[in-house]
N, C-alpha and C positions, 0 to 999 in steps of 0.2 A: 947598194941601194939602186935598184933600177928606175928608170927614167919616170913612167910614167907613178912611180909611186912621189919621187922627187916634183914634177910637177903637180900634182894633187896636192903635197902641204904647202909649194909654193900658193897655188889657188886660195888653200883654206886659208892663209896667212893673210892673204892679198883680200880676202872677203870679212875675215874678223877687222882688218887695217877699217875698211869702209864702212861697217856698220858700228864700231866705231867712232868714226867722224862723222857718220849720223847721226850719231844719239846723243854726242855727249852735247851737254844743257849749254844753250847758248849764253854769253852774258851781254850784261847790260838788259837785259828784256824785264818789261814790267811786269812785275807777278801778281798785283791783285786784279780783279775781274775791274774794276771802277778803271783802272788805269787802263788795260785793254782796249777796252769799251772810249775811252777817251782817244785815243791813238787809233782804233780803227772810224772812228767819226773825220780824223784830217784825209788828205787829198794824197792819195796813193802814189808814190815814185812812177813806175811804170809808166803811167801819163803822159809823163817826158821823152821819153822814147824816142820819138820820131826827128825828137831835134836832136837828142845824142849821136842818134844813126847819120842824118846829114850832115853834124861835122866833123865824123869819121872817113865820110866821102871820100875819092881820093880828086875828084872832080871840083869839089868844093874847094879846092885851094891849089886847083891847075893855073890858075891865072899869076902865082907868085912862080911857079917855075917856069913858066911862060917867059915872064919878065927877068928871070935871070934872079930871084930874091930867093935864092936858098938857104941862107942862113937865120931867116926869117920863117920860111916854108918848116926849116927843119925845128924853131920855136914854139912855132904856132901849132905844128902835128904835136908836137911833146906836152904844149899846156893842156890839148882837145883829149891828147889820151890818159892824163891824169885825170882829168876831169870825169871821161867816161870812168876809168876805174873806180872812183872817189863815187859813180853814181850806183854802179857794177854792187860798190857795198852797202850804201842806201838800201838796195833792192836786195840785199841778203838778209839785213837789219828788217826789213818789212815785212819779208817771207818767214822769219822767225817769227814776228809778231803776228803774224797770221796764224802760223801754226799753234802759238801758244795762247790766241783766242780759238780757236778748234780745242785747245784740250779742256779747257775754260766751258766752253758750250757743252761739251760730252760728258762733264761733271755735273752740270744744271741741267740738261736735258739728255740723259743718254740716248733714246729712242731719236730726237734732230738730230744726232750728232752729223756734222757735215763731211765728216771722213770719220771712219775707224783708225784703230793705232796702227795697226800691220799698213796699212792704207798710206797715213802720216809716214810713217819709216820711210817706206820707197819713195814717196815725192819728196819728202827731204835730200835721202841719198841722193836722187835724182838729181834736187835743186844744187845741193853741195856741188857736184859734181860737174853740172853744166856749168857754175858759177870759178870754179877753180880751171876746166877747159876752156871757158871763155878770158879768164885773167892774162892764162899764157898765151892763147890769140893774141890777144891787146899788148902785151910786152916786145910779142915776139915781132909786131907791125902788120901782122896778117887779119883779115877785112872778118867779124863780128855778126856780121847781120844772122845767121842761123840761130845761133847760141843764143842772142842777146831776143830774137824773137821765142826762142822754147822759154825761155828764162821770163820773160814779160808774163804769156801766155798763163802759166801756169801760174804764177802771182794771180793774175786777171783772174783765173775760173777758180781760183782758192777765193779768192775775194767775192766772188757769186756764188758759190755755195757757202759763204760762210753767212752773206745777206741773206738769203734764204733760208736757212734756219733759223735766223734770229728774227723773221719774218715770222717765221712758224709759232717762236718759241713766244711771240708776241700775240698774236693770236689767240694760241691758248691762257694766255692771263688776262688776257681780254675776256675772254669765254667765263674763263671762273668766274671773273669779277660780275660780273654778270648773270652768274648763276644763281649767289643767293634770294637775287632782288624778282627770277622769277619764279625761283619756290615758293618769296613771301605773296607774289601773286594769286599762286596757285589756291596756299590755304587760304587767302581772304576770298576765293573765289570770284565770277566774274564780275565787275562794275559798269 
């Protein structure tokens, strides 16, 4: 078997592994539309961010090495990065329930739909994969802020198209509703 045919099923193997662990159904995720619609009404992870990022710092807790409290130092990084992790999967949990109100909307309204499936696949992949690239950052003690901003991001602008069609999808039931009362207009003609 020559090389480059041995690298090729190495690839194909290495690309069926990841779509894959894109697609297979997340669990724990709420499957009716009412519950969706209930959980995407709370207050999105991602929000937090900025305070997870600072006590990641390595700044933020210069002042116990400083002082010679490393057994302390090396506590307090250990609590911060559990925590980040612990938050790391919040935001994975949120991103599934994003995407699985996206499949949700695309059943009710195929023409809003706020992403296509082939669309849904890659930002999954994606999110999987920033989200498992960032884990071992965080194990490994090495500094988050890239990953942990793509990883937000992409939550955030899933989260704004997913408002936005249901923006749309609200409007037009507004419109119906609306429509019969000015047909009944029409035939009683003006007043």
């Amino acid at each position: 078997m020559s090389l480059p045919l041995l690298l090729f099923i190495l690839l194909a193997v290495f690309l069926v592994f990841l779509l894959g662990l894109a697609a297979k159904s997340p669990k724990g995720l709420p499957l009716t539309s009412e519950e969706v619609i209930d959980a995407l009404s709370q207050e999105r992870h991602y929000a937090r961010l900025p305070q997870i990022l600072q006590s990641l710092r390595e700044d933020d807790t210069d002042f116990l090495r400083r002082r010679g409290h490393l057994e302390l130092l090396s506590q307090i990084r250990g609590e911060r990065k559990r925590i980040a992790l612990r938050f790391l999967h919040y935001l994975e949990k949120e991103y599934q329930l994003l995407l699985e109100a996206s499949r949700i909307l695309a059943t009710l309204a195929p023409e809003l739909s706020a992403i296509g499936e082939y669309e849904r696949l890659k930002r999954n992949l994606r999110f999987v994969l920033l989200c498992r690239y960032l884990r071992w950052r965080l194990r490994l003690g090495l500094q988050p802020w890239n990953a942990f901003g793509s990883i937000s991001d992409m939550a955030g602008e899933m989260t704004l198209k997913l408002e936005m069609a249901t923006a749309q999808l609200g409007e037009r039931a507004l419109m119906a509703a609306d429509f019969p009362s000015f047909l009944n207009k029409g035939r009683n003609g003006p007043e």
